[in-house]
NUVEXFI-974910 format. One record per residue: residue in three letters; residue number from 1; x, y, z of N, C-alpha, C, O in turn. Coordinates in nm, 4 decimals. Layout:
! residues N
@aa ALA, i NUM, nu X, nv Y, nw Z, cau X, cav Y, caw Z, cu X, cv Y, cw Z, ou X, ov Y, ow Z
...
***
This chain:
! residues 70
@aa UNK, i 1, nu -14.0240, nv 1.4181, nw 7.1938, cau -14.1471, cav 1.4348, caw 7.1201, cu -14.2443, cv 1.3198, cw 7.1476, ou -14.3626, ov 1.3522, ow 7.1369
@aa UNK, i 2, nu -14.2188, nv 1.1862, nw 7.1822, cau -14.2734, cav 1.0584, caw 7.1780, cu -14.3480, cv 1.1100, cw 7.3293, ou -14.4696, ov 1.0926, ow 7.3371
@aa UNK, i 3, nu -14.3001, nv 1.1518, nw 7.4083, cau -14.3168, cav 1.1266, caw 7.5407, cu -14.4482, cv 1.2288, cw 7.5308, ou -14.5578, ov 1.1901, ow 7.5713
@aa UNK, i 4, nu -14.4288, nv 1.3705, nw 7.4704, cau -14.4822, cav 1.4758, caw 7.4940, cu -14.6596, cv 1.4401, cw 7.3982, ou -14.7559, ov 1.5160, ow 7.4091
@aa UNK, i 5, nu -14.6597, nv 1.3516, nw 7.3397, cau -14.7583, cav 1.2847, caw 7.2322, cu -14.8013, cv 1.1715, cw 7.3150, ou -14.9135, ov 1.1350, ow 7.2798
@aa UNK, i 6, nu -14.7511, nv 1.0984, nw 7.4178, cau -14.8324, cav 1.0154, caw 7.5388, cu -14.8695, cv 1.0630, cw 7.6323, ou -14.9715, ov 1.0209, ow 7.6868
@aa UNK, i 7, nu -14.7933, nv 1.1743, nw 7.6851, cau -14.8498, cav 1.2441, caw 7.7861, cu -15.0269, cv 1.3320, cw 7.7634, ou -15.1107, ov 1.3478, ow 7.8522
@aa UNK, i 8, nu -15.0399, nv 1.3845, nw 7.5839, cau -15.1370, cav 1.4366, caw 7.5378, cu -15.2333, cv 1.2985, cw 7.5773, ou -15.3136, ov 1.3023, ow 7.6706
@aa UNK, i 9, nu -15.2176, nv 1.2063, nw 7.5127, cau -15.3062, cav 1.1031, caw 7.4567, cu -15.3455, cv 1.0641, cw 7.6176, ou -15.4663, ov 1.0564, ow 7.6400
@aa UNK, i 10, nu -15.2485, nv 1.0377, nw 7.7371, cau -15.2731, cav 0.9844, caw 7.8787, cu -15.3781, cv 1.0763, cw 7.9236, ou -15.4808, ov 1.0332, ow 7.9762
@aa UNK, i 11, nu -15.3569, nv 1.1992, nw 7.9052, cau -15.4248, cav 1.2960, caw 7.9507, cu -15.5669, cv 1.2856, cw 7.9160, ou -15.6466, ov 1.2417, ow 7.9989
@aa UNK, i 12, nu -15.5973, nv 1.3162, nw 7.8205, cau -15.6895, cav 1.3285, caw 7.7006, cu -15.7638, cv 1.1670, cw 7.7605, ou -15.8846, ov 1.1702, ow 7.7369
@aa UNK, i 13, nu -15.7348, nv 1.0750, nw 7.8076, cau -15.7742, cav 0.9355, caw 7.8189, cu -15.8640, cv 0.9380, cw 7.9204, ou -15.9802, ov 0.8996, ow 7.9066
@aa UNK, i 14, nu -15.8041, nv 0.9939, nw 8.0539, cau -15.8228, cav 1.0367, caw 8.1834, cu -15.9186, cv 1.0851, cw 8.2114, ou -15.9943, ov 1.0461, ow 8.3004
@aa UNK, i 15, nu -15.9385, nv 1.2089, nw 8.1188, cau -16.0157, cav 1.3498, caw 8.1252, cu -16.1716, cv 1.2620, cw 8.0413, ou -16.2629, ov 1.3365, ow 8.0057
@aa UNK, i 16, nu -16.1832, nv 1.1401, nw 8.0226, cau -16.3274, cav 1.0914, caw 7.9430, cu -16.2897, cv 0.9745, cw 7.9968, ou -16.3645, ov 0.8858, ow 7.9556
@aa UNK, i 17, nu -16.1618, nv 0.9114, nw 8.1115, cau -16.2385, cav 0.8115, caw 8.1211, cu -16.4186, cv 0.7795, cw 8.2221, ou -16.4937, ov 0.6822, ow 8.2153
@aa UNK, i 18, nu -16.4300, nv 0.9005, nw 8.3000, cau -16.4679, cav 0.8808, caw 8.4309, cu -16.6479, cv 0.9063, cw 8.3301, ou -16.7481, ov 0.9313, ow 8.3972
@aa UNK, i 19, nu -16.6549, nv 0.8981, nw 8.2210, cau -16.7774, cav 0.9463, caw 8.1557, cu -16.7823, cv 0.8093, cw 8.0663, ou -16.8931, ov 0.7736, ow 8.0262
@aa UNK, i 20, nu -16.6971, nv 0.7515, nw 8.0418, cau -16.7400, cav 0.6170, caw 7.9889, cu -16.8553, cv 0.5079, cw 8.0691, ou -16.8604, ov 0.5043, ow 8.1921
@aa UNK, i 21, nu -16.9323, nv 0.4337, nw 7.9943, cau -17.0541, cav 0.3692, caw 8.0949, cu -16.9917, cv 0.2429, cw 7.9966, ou -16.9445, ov 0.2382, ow 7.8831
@aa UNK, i 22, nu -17.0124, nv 0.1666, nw 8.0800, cau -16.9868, cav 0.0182, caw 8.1072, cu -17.0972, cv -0.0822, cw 8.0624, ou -17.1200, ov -0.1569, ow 8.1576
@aa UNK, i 23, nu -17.1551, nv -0.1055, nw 7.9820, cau -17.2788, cav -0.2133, caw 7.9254, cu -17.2503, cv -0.3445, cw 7.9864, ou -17.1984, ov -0.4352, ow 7.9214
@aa UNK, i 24, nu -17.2872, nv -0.3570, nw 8.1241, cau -17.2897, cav -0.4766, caw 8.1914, cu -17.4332, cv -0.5327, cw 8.2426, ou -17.4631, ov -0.4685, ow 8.3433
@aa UNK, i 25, nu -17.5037, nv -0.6001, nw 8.2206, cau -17.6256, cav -0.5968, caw 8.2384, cu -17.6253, cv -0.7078, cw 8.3534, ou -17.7285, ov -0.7137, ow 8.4201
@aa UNK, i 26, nu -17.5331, nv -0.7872, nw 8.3815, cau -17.5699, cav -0.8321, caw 8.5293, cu -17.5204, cv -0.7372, cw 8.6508, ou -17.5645, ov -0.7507, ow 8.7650
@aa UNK, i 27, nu -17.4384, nv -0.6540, nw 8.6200, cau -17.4452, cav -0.5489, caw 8.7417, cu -17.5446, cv -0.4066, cw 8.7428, ou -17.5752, ov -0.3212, ow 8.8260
@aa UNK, i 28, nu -17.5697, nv -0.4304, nw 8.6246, cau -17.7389, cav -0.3362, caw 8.5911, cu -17.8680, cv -0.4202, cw 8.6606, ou -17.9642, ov -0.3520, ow 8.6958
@aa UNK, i 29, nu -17.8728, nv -0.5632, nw 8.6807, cau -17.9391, cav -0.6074, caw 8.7344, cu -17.9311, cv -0.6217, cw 8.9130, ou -18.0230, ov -0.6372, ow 8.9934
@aa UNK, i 30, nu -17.8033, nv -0.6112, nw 8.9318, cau -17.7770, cav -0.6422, caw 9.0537, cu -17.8081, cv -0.5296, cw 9.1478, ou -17.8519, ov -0.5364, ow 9.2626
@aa UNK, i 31, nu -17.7714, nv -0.4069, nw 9.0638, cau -17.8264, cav -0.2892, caw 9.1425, cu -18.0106, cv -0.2495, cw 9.1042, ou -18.0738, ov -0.1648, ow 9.1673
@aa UNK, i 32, nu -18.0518, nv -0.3085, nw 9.0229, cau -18.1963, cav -0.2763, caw 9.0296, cu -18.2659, cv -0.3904, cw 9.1659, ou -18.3720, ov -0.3777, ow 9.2270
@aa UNK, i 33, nu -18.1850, nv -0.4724, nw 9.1761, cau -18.2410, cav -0.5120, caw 9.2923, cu -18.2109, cv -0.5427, cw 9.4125, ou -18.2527, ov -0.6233, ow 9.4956
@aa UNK, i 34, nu -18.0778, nv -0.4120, nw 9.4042, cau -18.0575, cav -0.3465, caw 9.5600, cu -18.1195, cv -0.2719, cw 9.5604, ou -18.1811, ov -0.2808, ow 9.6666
@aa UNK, i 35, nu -18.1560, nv -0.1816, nw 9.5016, cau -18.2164, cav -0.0781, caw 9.4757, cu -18.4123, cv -0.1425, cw 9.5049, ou -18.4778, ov -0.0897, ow 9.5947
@aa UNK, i 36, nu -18.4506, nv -0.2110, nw 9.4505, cau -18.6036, cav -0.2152, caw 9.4513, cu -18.5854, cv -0.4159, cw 9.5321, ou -18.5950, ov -0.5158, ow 9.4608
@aa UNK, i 37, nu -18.5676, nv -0.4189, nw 9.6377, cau -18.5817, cav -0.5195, caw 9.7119, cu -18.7056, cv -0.5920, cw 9.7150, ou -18.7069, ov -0.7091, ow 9.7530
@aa UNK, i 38, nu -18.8271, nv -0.5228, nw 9.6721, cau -18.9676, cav -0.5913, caw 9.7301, cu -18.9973, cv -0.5912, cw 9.6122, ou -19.1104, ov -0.6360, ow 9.5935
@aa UNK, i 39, nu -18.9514, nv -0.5640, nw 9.5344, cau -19.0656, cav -0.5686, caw 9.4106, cu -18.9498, cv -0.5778, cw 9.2862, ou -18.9138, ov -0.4765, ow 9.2264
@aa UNK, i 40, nu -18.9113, nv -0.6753, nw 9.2642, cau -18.8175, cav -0.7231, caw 9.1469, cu -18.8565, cv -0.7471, cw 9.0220, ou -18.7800, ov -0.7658, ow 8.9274
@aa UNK, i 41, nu -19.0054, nv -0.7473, nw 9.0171, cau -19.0518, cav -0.7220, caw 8.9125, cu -19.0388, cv -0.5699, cw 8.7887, ou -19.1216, ov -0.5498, ow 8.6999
@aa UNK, i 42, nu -18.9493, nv -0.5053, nw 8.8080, cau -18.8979, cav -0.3861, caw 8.7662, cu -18.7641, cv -0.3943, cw 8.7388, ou -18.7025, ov -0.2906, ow 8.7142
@aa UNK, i 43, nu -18.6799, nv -0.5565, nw 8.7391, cau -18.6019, cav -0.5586, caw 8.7017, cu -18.5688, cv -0.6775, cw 8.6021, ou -18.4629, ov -0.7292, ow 8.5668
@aa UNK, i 44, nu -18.6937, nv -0.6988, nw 8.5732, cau -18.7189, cav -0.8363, caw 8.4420, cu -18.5883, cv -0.7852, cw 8.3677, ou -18.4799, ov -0.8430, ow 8.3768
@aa UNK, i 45, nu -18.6195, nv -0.6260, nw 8.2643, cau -18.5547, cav -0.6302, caw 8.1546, cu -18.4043, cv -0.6460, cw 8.2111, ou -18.3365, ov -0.6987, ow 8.1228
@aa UNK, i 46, nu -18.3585, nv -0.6300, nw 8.2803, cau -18.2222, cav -0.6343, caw 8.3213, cu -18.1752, cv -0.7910, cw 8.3262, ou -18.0668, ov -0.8383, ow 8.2922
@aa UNK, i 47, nu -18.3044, nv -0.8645, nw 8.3854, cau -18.2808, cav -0.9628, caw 8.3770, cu -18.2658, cv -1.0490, cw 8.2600, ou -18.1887, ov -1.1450, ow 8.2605
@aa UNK, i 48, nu -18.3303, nv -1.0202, nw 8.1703, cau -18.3632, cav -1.0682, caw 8.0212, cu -18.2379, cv -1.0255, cw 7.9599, ou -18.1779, ov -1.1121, ow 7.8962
@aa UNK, i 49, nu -18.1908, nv -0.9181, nw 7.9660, cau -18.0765, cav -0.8706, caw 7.8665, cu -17.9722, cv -0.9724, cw 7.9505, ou -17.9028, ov -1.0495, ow 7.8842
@aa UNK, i 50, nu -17.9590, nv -0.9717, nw 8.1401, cau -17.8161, cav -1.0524, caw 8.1575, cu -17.8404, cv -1.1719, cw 8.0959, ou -17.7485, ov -1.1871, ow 8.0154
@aa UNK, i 51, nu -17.9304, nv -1.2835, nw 8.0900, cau -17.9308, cav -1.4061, caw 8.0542, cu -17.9405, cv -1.4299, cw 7.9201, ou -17.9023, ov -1.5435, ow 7.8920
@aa UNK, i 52, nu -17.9863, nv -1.3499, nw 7.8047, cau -17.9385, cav -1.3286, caw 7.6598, cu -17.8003, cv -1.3194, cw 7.6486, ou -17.7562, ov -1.4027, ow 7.5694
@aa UNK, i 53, nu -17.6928, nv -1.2282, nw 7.7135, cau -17.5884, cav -1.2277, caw 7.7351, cu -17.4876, cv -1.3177, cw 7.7164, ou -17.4220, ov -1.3435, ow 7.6156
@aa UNK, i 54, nu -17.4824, nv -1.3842, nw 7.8827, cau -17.4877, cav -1.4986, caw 7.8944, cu -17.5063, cv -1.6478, cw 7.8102, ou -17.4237, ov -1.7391, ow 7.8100
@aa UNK, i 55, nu -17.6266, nv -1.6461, nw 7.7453, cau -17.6791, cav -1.7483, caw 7.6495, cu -17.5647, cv -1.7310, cw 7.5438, ou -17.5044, ov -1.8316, ow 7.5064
@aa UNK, i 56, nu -17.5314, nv -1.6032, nw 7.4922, cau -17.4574, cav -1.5559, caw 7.3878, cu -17.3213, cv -1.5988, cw 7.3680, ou -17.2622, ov -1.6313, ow 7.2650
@aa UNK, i 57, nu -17.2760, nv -1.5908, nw 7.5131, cau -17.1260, cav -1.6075, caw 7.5444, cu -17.1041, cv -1.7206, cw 7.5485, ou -16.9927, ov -1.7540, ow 7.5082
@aa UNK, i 58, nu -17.1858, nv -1.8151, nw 7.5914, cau -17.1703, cav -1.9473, caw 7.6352, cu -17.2242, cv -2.0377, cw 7.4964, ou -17.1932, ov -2.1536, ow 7.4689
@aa UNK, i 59, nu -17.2917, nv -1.9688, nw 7.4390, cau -17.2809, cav -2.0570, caw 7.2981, cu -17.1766, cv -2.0137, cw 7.2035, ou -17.1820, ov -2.0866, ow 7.1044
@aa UNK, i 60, nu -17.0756, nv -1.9170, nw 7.1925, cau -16.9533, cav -1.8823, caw 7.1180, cu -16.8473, cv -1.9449, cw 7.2133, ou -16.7296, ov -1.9587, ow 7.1800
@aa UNK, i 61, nu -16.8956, nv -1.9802, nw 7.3294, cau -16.7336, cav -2.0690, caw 7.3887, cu -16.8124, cv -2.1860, cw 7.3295, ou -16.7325, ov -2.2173, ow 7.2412
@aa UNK, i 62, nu -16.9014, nv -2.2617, nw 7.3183, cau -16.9512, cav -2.3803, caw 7.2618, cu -16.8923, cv -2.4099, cw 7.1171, ou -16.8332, ov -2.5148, ow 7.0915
@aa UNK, i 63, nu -16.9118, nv -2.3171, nw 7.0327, cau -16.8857, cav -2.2717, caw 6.8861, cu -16.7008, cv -2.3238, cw 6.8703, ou -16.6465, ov -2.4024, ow 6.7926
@aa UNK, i 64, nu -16.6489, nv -2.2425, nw 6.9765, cau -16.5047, cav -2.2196, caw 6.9491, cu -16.4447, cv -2.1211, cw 6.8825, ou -16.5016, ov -2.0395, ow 6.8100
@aa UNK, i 65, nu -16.3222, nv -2.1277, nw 6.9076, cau -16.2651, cav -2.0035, caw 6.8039, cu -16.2717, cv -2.0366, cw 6.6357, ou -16.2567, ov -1.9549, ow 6.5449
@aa UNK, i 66, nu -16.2947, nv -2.1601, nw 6.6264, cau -16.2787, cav -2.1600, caw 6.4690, cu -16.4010, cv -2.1206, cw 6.4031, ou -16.3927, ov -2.1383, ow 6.2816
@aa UNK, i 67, nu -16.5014, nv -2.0777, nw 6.4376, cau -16.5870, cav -2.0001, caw 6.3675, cu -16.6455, cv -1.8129, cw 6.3525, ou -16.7377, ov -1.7589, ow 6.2914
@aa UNK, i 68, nu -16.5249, nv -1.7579, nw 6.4518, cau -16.4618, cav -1.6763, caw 6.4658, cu -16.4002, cv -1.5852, cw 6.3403, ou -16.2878, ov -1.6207, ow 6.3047
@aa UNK, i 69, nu -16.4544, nv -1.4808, nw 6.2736, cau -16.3912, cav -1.4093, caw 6.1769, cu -16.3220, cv -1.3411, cw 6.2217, ou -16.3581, ov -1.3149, ow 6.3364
@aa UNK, i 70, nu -16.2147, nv -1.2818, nw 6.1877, cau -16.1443, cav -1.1842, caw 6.2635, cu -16.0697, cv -1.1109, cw 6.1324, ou -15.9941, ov -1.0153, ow 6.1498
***
């Protein structure tokens, strides 16, 4: 029964993973400017969201875990 209830759930995982999108905004940036080479100005916001990001992450490793709710 255990097996036949992972096999559902593996399945079921599979079948939506390939529709999941990924919120990465430096590889959202990286392809707006493979994509538009001459004119990178069309990829500010990408740029703005990776370095907010960034700013974000790097001031919660600053912070530490002890201010961390969990």
């Amino acid at each position: 029964m255990k097996y036949i209830f992972l096999i559902l759930i593996l399945t079921a995982f599979s079948s939506c993973s390939n529709k999941l999108v990924r919120d990465n905004p430096r590889d959202q940036y990286r392809q707006c400017l493979r994509e538009n080479p001459e004119n990178s100005e069309k990829c500010e916001a990408y740029r703005d969201a990776y370095h907010e990001r960034f700013e974000s992450h790097r001031d919660a490793w600053r912070r530490g875990a002890g201010d961390v709710d969990f």
